[in-house]
N, C-alpha and C positions, 0 to 999 in steps of 0.2 A: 863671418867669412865674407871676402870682399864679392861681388858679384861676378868680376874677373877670374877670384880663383873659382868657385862655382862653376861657369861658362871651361874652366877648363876640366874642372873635374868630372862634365858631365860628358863632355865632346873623348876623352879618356875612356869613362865608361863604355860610352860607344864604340869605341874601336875594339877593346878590349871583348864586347859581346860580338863584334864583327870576326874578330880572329876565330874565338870559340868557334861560333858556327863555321868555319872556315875549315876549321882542323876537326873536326864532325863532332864537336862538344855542343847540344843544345843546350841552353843555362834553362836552368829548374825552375817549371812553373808554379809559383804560390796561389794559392787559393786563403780564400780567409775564415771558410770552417766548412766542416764535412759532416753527414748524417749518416752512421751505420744503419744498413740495413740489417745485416747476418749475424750473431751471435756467434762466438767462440770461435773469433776469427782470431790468431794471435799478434799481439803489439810484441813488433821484434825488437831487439837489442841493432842490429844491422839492417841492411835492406839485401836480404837473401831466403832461402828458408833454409839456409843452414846456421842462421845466428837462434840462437835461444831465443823463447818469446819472454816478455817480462810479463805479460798478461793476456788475457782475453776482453775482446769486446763485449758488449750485451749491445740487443739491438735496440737502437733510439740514442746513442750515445754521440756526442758532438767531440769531435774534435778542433781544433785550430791545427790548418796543415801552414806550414815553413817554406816544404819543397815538396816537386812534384815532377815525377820525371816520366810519367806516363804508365808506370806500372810498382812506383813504390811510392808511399807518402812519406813524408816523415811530418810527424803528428805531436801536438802537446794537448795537456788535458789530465782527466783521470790517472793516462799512462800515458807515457811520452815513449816515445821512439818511432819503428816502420811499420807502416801498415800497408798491406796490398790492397789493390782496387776489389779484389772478392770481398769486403766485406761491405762494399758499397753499392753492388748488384743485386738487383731486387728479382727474384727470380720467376716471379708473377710476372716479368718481362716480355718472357718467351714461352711457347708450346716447350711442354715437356720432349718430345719427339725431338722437337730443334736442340735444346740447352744438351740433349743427350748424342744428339749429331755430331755438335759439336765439342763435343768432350768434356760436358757440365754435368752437376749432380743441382739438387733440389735446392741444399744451402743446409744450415745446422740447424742442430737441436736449440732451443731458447735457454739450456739449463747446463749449466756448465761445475759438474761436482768438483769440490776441492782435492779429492783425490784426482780425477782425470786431470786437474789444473795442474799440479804437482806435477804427475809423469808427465804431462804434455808439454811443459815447461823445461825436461830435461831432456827431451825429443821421445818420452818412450808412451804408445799411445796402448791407452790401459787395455787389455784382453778381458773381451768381454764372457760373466760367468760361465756361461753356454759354454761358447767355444774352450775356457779351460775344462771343462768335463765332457768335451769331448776327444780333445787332445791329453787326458790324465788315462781316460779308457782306452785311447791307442797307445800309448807309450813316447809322444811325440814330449820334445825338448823346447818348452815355450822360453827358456830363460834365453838358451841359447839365442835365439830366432830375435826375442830382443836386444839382445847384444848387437845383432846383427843389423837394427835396425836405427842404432846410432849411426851419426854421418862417420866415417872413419878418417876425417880430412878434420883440420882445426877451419876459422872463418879463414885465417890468413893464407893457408896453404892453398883454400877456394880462390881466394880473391888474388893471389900469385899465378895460379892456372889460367884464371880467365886474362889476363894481360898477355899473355905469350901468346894471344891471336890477332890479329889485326882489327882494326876499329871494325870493318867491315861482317866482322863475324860475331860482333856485340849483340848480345839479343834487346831486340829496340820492342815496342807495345804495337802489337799485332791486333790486337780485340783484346776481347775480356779475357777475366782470369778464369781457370777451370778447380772446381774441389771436388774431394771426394764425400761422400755420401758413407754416413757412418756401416751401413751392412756391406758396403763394398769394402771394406779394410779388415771387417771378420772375414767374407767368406776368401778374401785374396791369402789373408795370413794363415787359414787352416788349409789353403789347399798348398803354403809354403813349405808346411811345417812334414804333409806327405811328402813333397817331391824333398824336401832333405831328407828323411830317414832312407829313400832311395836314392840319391845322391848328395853325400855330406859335402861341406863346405870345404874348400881350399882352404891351408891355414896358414896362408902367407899375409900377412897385414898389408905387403905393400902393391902386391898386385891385385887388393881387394880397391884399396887407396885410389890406385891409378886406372880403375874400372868405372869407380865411382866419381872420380874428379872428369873424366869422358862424359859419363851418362849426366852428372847435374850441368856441364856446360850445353850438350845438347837439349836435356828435358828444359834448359832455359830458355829455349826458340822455342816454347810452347806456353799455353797459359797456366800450366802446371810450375810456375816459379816457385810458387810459394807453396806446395805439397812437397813432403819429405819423400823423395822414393826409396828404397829400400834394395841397393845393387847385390849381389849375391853371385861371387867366385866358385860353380860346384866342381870337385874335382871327381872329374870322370874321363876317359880317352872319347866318348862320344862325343860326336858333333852335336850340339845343341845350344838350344838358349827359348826359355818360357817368360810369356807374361801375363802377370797375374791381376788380376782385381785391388782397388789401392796402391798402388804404384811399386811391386813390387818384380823384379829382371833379374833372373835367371839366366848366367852365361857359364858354358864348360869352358875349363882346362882346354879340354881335346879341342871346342871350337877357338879360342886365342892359340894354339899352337896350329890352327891351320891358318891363320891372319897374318899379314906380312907388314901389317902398318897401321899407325892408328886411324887411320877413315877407315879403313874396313873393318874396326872394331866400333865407329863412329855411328857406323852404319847398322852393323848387327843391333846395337843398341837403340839406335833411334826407329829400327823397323819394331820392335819388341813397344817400346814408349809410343808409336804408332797405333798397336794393338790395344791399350790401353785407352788413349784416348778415345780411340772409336767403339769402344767397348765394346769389342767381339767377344773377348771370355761371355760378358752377361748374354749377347745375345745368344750364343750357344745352348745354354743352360736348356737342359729339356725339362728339369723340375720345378715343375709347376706355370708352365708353358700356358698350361689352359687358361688359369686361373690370373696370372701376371702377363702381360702382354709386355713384350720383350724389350723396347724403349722406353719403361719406365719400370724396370723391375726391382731396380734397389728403392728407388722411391715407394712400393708398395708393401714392396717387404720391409722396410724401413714401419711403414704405419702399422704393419701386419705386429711384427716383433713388440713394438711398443706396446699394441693390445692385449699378448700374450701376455707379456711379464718381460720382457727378455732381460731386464737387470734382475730379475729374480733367479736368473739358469731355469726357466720353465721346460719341464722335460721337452713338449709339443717344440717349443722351437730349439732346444738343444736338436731333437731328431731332425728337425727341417733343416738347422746348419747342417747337420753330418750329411744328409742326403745332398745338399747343393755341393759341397765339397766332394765328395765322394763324384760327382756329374762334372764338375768343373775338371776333374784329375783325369776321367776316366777321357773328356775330349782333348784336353792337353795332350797324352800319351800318344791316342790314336791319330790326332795332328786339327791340324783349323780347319777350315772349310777354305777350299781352293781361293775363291771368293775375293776371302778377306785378308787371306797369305798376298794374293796383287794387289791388294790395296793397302796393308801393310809396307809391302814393296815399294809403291810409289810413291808413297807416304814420307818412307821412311830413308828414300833417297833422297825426297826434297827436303827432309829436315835436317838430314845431315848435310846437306851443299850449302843450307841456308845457315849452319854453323859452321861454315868455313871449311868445311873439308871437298878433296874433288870427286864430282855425283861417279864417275866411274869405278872408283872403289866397291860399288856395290858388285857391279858386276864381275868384276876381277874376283872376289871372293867369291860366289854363286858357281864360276865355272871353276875357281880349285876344289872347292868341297862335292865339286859333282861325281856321284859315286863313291862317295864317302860312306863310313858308317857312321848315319847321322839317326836322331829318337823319331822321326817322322816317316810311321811307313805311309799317310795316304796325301802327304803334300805332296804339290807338281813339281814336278820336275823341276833340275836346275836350269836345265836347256830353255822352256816352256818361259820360266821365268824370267832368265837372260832375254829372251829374245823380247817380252814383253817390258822389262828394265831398259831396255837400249831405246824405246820409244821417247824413253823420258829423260836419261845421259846424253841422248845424241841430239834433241831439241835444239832451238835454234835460242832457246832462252836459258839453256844449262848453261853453266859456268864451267868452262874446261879446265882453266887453270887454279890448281889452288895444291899448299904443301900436304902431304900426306903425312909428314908426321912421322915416318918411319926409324927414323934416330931414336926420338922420346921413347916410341912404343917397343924397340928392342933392349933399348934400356929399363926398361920399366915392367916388361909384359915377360920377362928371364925368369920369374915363381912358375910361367905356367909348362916351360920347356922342357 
C-alpha cells in the first residue's frame, strides 16, 4: 500500500471514531489478556446474561480480550466468547461490609460440578439436596419454580427491547459487577416456592414476557448485568410485589392492574431489585442474628453449610434452611422495616429515571394505590412516602422529561386486566 493511500486510510479512520463518539457509540477498548480472578463465572455465547454460557471459568485462567466495552469482554482462549468484569474482581479488595453495601457477595466456590455445569449452561441453577427435602416435606412445586426461572424472552427479543429506548437510557459501567453468593439463591428460592403455593403464578406467557423484558432492562442499570433474575407474574387481586434473596421479583396481577404505564411498572420493579441489592431480606433475618452478624451473613453461612455437608442434605443444615425460610416469609408478609421501604424508594426511583423512564411515575402510582388492598399491613404510608419521594422527583437534578411508555404497557400489560 502506497503511503498516500495509508495517510488516507488512517485520517478516515479518524473521523469514522470521531462520528462514533459523536452519536454516543464509544468504540471497544482491547486489552491484550486478562487474569480470572472467580471461578464459575460463565463465558457467554452473547454479551447479556440472558445468552447461554458456553462454559465456566476456573480461577488463574488467562484469557486474550478482542473487546472491551466497560462491562463485557469478549475473550478467546480456553473458551471464547463474553465474559463480565465479575470474574475479574478480587474480592479480598474490599471490607466485606462495603462489597455487601454495595450489592456484592464474597465470589464462587473454586469447584464447579458437571452436573451444576450442565444446568447452569441451560440457565437452570441446580437445587440444592437440602432445599429439595425441604420443599418435597412441604408439598412445594420445584419443577415448576424452574421453569419459571428460564428467561421467557429469546436473546433477540432482549436485544429488540433494549433499542426502543434512546441512547441515553443504555446502561453504560457504573462500578463493579455485583454476584450472588451461593446460600443466597437457596434461601431466595425456598422462600419463592412458599409465597407461590400462596399466590400461584399468572398463566399468561406474554405478560410474564413483557414483565421481564422491563425488569432485565432496568436490573441492567445495575451491576447485576450478568445475574439471571427470576420475574414472576402472581395472580392475585392484591396489591403487591416481594423481593427475594438471589434475584428473584414478585409482582401481582392486582398491582399491574392498578399501573397506568410502563414507568410505574419500571418503577415497582426497580424499588423490589433495589431491595435486593441492598440486601434487606438478609439483613432482616432474625435466625441466627447472634451468631452471623448481618453484613456478612450469606458469606458465613456459605462457610457454615460447607462444614456441615450441605451437598450431602445434612439434616442440621436441611433444618437451618427451613428456619431461615420460614424467617424470611414470615418478614416479607408482615412488611420490611420502614427504613429500608425509603430507601428502596429512593433507590428505586433513581434506577428507574436512570433507565429512562420519568422519576414521577413513582409517585403517581404510590398515591393511586393509596388505600388500596395491598399484603403490607406495617409499611408507611403512601402519603409518608409520597411526600418523602417528591424530595427526590422534584430535585433540581431529576430528569422531568422522559416517555412513560403507556401505549406499549397497555398493549402488553391486557393478561393482567
Amino acid at each position: 500500500m502506497k503511503s498516500s493511500e495509508y495517510k488516507l486510510l488512517s485520517i478516515v479512520a479518524a473521523l469514522c471514531a470521531i462520528v462514533l463518539v459523536a452519536l454516543g457509540h464509544s468504540p471497544a477498548i482491547a486489552a491484550s489478556e486478562v487474569k480470572v480472578s472467580n471461578a464459575g463465572v460463565p463465558v457467554r455465547s452473547g454479551p447479556g446474561a440472558f445468552y447461554d454460557a458456553v462454559g465456566f471459568t476456573k480461577a488463574g485462567d488467562r484469557f486474550k480480550v478482542t473487546e472491551d466495552d466497560g462491562r463485557w469482554m469478549r475473550v478467546e482462549g480456553a473458551l471464547s466468547g463474553f465474559l463480565s468484569k465479575k470474574a475479574l474482581e478480587n474480592p479480598s479488595g474490599a471490607s466485606a461490609s462495603a462489597r455487601y453495601s454495595a450489592g456484592e457477595s464474597k465470589g464462587f466456590g473454586g469447584k464447579v460440578s458437571s452436573t451444576a455445569s450442565t444446568a447452569a449452561t441451560r440457565g437452570l441453577v441446580p437445587v440444592e439436596p437440602s432445599l429439595m427435602r425441604v420443599a418435597s416435606q412441604r408439598g412445594y412445586d420445584v419443577d415448576a419454580l424452574q421453569q419459571l426461572e428460564l428467561p421467557p424472552f429469546t436473546p433477540k427479543e432482549a436485544e429488540a427491547f433494549e433499542k426502543t429506548f434512546p441512547r441515553s437510557a443504555v446502561a453504560k459501567h457504573k462500578g463493579g459487577a455485583f454476584y450472588f453468593a451461593p446460600g443466597e439463591r437457596d434461601t431466595g428460592r425456598g422462600v419463592a416456592l412458599q409465597l407461590l403455593a400462596k399466590f400461584p403464578p399468572d398463566g399468561s406467557p406474554s405478560l410474564r414476557k413483557y414483565v421481564a423484558l422491563v425488569g432485565l432492562h432496568v436490573q441492567n442499570h445495575t451491576g447485576f448485568y450478568d445475574e439471571r433474575f427470576t420475574y414472576i407474574v402472581a395472580k392475585t387481586d392484591t396489591v403487591l410485589s416481594f423481593a427475594l434473596p438471589g434475584g428473584y421479583v414478585i409482582v401481582s396481577t392486582g398491582a399491574i392492574r392498578a399501573m397506568r404505564n410502563e414507568a410505574e411498572l419500571a418503577f415497582v420493579l426497580a424499588h423490589e431489585i433495589s431491595h435486593i441489592a441492598l440486601r434487606h431480606g438478609l439483613k432482616e433475618m432474625k435466625v441466627q442474628k447472634e451468631r452471623i452478624d448481618t453484613s456478612e451473613a450469606m458469606d458465613a453461612l456459605d462457610v457454615e453449610l460447607d462444614k456441615l455437608g450441605r451437598d450431602k442434605g445434612d439434616e442440621k443444615v436441611q433444618a437451618e434452611l427451613s428456619a431461615m425460610i420460614d424467617d424470611m416469609y414470615a418478614g416479607l408478609v408482615k412488611g420490611r422495616l420502614q427504613a429500608y421501604e425509603f430507601e428502596a424508594d429512593e433507590q428505586g426511583a433513581a434506577l428507574a429515571a436512570s433507565a429512562g423512564y420519568p422519576p414521577g411515575a413513582s409517585v403517581e402510582f404510590l398515591e393511586r394505590i393509596s388505600g388500596a388492598t395491598t399484603a403490607y399491613a406495617s409499611h408507611p404510608s403512601e402519603a409518608v412516602r409520597v411526600e418523602r419521594l417528591n424530595t427526590v422527583v422534584k430535585s433540581p437534578g431529576a430528569k422531568k422529561k422522559a416517555d412513560d411508555r403507556r401505549a406499549r404497557f397497555a398493549e402488553n400489560a391486557g393478561g393482567a386486566r
